[in-house]
N, C-alpha and C positions, 0 to 999 in steps of 0.2 A: 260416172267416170268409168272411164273402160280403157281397161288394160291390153296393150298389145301383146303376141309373141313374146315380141320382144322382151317387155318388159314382164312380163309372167316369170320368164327363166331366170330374169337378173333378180326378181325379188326371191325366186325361190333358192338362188347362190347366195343371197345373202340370210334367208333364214338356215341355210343351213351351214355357212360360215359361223354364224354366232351360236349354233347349238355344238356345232365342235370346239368353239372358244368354250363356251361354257363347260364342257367334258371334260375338257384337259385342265382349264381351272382346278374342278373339283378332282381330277386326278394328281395333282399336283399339292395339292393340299390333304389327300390322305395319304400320298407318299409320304410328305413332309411328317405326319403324325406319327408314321409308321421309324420314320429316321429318329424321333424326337425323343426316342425309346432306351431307354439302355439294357443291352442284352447279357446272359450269362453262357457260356456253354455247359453243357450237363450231359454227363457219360451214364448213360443208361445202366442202372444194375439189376442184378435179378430178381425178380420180382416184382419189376415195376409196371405202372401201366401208365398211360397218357392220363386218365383219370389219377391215379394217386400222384402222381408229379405235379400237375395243375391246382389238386389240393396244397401241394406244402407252397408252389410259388405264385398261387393265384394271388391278386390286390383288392379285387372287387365283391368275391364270397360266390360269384356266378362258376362255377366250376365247366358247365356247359361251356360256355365262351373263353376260359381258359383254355382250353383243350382245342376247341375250334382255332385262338391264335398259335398256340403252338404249331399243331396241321400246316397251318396259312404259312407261317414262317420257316417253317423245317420242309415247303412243298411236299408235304404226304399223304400219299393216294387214300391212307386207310390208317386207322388206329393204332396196325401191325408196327410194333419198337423191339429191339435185337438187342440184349449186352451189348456193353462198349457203343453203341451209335452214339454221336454228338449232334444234340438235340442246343438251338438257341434256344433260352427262353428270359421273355422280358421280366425285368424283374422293376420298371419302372412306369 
C-alpha cells in the first residue's frame, strides 16, 4: 500500500493532533496537582536561606526538591531571598 501526498500530510496532522492532545492532558494533570496543594505565605527573616526554610516546611525529607518547589512556585531566577519577601510554600 502506498500512500499519496495527500494522504502523507493528513496522517502526519493527525499524529501530530494526538501528540498535542497528549501534552496538554499531561499539562493539565500537573497543573491540577500543582492546585491540589495548599500553600502558606512566609515572610522571609534574617538569616534565612531557601535551604533552611525547606528544611522546617519540607514533607518528603528531600530537601533538594523542597527548595526546587519553592523556586518553581515563588518563579525565582536563583536562591537569592531578601527580608520581608513573601515566599508561598506548600505545606500539603
Amino acid at each position: 500500500m502506498r500512500l499519496t501526498k495527500k494522504g502523507k500530510r493528513c496522517l502526519l496532522f493527525v499524529l501530530v493532533a494526538i501528540l498535542t492532545t497528549i501534552v496538554a492532558a499531561l499539562s493539565i494533570i500537573a497543573s491540577a496537582n500543582d492546585e491540589a496543594k495548599e500553600y502558606i505565605t512566609y515572610i522571609v527573616q534574617p538569616n534565612d536561606t531557601l535551604w533552611s526554610i525547606a528544611e522546617e516546611y519540607g514533607t518528603d525529607g528531600d530537601v533538594r526538591k523542597t527548595v526546587y518547589e519553592i523556586k518553581k512556585v515563588n518563579q525565582l531566577q536563583s536562591s537569592d531571598i531578601t527580608v520581608g519577601e513573601e515566599l508561598l510554600i506548600a505545606v500539603s
